[in-house]
C-alpha positions in Angstrom: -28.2 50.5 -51.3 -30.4 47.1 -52.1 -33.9 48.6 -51.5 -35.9 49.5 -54.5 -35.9 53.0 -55.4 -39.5 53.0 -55.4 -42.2 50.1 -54.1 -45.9 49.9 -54.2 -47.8 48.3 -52.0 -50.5 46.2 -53.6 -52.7 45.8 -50.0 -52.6 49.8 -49.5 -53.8 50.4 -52.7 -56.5 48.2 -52.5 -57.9 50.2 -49.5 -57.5 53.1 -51.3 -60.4 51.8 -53.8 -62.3 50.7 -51.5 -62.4 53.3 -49.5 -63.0 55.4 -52.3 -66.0 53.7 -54.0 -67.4 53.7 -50.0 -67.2 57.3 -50.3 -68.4 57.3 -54.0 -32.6 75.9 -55.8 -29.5 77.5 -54.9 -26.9 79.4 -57.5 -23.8 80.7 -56.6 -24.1 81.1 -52.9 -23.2 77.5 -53.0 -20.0 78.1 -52.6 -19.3 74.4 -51.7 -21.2 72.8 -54.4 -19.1 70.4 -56.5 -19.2 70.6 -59.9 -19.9 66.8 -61.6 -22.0 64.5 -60.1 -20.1 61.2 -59.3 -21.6 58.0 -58.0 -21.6 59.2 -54.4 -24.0 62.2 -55.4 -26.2 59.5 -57.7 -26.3 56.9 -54.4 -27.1 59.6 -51.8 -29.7 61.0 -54.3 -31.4 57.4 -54.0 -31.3 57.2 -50.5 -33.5 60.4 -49.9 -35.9 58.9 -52.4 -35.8 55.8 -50.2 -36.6 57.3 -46.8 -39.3 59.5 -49.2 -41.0 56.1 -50.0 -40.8 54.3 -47.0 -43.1 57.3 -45.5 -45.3 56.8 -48.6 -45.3 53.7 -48.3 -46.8 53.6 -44.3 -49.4 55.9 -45.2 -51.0 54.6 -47.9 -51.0 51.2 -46.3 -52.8 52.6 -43.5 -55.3 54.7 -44.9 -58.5 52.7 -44.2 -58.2 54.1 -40.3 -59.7 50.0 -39.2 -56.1 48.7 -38.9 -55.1 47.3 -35.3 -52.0 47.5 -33.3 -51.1 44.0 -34.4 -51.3 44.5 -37.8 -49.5 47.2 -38.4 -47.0 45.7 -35.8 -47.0 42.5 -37.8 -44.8 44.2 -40.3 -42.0 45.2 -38.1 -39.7 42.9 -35.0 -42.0 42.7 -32.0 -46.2 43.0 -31.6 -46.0 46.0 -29.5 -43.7 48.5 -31.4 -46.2 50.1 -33.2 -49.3 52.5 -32.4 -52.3 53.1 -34.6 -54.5 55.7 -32.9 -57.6 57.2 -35.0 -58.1 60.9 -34.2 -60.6 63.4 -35.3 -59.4 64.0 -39.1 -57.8 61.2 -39.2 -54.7 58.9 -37.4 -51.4 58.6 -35.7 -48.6 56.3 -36.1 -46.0 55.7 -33.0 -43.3 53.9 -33.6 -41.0 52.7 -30.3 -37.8 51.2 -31.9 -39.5 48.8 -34.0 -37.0 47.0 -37.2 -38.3 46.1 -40.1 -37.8 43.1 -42.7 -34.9 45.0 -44.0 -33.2 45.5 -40.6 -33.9 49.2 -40.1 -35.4 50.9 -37.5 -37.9 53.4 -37.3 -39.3 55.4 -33.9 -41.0 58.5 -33.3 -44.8 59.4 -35.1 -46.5 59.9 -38.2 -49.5 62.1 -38.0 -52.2 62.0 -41.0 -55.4 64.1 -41.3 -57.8 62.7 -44.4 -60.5 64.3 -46.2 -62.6 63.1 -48.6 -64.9 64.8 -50.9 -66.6 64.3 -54.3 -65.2 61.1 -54.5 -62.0 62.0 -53.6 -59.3 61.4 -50.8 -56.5 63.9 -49.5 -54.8 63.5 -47.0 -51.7 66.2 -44.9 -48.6 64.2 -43.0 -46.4 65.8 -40.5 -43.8 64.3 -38.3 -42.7 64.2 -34.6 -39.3 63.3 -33.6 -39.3 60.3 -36.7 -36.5 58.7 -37.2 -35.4 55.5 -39.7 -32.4 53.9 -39.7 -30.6 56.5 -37.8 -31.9 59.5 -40.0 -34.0 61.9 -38.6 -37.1 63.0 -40.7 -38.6 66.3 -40.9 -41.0 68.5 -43.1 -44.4 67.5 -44.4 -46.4 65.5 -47.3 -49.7 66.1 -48.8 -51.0 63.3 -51.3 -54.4 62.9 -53.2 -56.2 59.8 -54.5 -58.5 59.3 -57.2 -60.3 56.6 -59.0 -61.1 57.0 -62.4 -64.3 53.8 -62.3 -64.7 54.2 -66.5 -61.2 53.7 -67.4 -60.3 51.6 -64.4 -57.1 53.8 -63.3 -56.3 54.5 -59.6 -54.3 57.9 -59.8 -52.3 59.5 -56.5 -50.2 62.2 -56.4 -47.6 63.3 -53.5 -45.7 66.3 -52.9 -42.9 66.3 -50.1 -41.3 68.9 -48.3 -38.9 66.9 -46.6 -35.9 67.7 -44.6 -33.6 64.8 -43.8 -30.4 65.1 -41.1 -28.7 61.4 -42.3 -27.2 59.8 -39.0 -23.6 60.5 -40.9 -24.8 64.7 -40.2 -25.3 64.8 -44.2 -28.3 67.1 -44.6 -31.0 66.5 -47.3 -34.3 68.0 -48.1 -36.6 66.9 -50.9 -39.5 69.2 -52.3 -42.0 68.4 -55.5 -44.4 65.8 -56.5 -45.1 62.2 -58.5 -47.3 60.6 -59.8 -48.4 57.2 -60.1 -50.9 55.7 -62.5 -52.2 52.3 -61.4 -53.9 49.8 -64.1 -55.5 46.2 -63.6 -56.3 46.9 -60.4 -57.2 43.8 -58.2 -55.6 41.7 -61.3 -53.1 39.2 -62.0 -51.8 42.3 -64.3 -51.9 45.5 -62.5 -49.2 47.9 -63.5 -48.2 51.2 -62.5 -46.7 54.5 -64.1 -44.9 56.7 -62.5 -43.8 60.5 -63.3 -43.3 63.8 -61.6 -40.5 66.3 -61.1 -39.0 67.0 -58.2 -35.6 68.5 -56.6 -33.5 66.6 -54.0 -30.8 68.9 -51.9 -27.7 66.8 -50.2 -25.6 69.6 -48.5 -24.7 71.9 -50.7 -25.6 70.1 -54.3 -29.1 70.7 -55.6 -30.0 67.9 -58.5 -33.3 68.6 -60.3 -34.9 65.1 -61.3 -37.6 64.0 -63.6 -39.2 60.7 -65.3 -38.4 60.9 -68.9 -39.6 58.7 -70.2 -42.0 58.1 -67.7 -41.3 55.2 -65.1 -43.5 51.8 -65.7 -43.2 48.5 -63.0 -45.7 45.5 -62.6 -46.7 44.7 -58.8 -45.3 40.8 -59.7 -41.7 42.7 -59.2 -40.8 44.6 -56.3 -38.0 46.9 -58.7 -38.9 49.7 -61.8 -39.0 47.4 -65.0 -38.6 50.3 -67.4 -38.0 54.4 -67.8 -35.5 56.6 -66.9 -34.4 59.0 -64.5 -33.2 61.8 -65.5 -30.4 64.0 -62.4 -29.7 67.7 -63.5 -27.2 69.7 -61.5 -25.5 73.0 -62.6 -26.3 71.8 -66.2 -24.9 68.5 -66.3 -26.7 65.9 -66.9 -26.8 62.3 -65.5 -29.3 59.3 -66.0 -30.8 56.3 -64.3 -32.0 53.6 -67.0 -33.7 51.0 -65.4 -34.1 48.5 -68.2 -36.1 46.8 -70.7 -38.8 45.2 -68.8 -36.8 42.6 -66.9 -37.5 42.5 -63.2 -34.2 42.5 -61.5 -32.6 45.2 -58.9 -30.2 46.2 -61.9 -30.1 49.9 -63.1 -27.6 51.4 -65.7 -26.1 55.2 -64.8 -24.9 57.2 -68.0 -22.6 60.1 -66.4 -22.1 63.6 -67.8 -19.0 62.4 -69.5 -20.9 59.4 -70.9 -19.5 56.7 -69.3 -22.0 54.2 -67.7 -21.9 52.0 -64.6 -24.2 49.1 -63.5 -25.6 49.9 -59.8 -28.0 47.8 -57.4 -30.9 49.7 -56.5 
């Protein structure tokens, strides 16, 4: 993998503000669960959290429900692939075989009601027949959005319940939430947190995952600067360090055993 684990898009959460000030697991019936988690269960892990993101990352980018055709088409291989239909509660997103700037393709449609009340947004995603790069996409995600105007923070939460058929037939799922804590909003030094816990299922292994410490990046770097990720499975332990600030697509894994690999995210 050579994507981020996790990327924020600066131009989504700016219409997040703005629309806001506008509107002031399994035990032992897992017979075929392995027992250590190996590099393979760490990579596959990532990869849900990709195909997690990538579905955050639409939505949020889309949220102001003014975008055209072309400019959600603008980020994908041709001017026509892409769909963006408002609807009563809110707005679809079609997809027909469009690739992005990474080379993958997505297809099939996104469907996002909003509400916003006392200042706040929410908003409930479901899927029809999506699909990117080869993996069909399943479940649902609900998110909220908050901006705190005193301190300056932008806050949104999301909790998946996502099923995942990988075009290999590996089955995933992912269920629970994060949370990301945005400063410096509209500046040369915004910065995000990020924290949550959450579960991620590939076949038969079930790895609990949480930010400890807490996950930190800077919207100049497109990787996690800082924090750790912490990968429980039938009480072993594994972590994802991802460094001392620097912004490169490094990330150090510690194994149960305590040996530690360098991996590209």
């Amino acid at each position: 993998m050579n994507k981020p684990f996790f990327k924020i898009k600066v131009l989504g959460i700016a219409i997040m503000a703005s629309l806001l000030v506008v509107s002031c697991s399994d035990d032992d019936s897992n017979t075929n669960a392995s027992s250590e988690i190996t590099q393979e269960d760490v990579m596959k892990s990532l990869e849900v959290e990709e195909i997690s993101n990538f579905i955050d990352d639409l939505t949020l980018d889309n949220i102001s429900m003014n975008r055209s055709n072309a400019e959600i088409s603008s980020r994908f291989n041709r001017p026509d692939c892409a769909d963006f239909s408002v609807t009563e509660n809110g707005y679809t997103l079609t997809f027909t075989e469009c690739t992005n700037e990474d080379g993958e393709t997505i297809s099939g449609s996104i469907n996002v009601n909003i509400v916003i009340e006392n200042n706040a947004v929410s908003t409930s995603i479901t899927f029809d027949n999506l699909t990117y790069a080869g993996n069909s996409i399943n479940g649902s995600k609900t998110t909220s959005y908050s901006l705190d105007t005193n301190g300056g923070s932008f806050v949104y939460t999301v909790t998946s319940d996502l099923s995942i058929t990988f075009a290999d037939g590996t089955t995933a799922s992912e269920q629970g939430t994060k949370t990301y804590t945005i400063t410096g909003l509209g500046t040369a030094d915004a910065a995000y947190t990020l924290g949550g816990n959450w579960t991620v299922t590939v076949d038969a292994d079930t790895y609990a995952l949480t930010t400890d410490p807490i996950l930190e990046g800077t919207f100049s770097c497109e990787y996690i600067t800082t924090g750790t990720l912490v990968m429980t499975k039938n009480g072993l332990t594994a972590s994802i360090n991802y460094g001392d600030g620097t912004c490169d697509n490094k990330a150090t894994v510690t194994y149960p055993d305590g040996t530690t690999e360098e991996i590209d995210l």
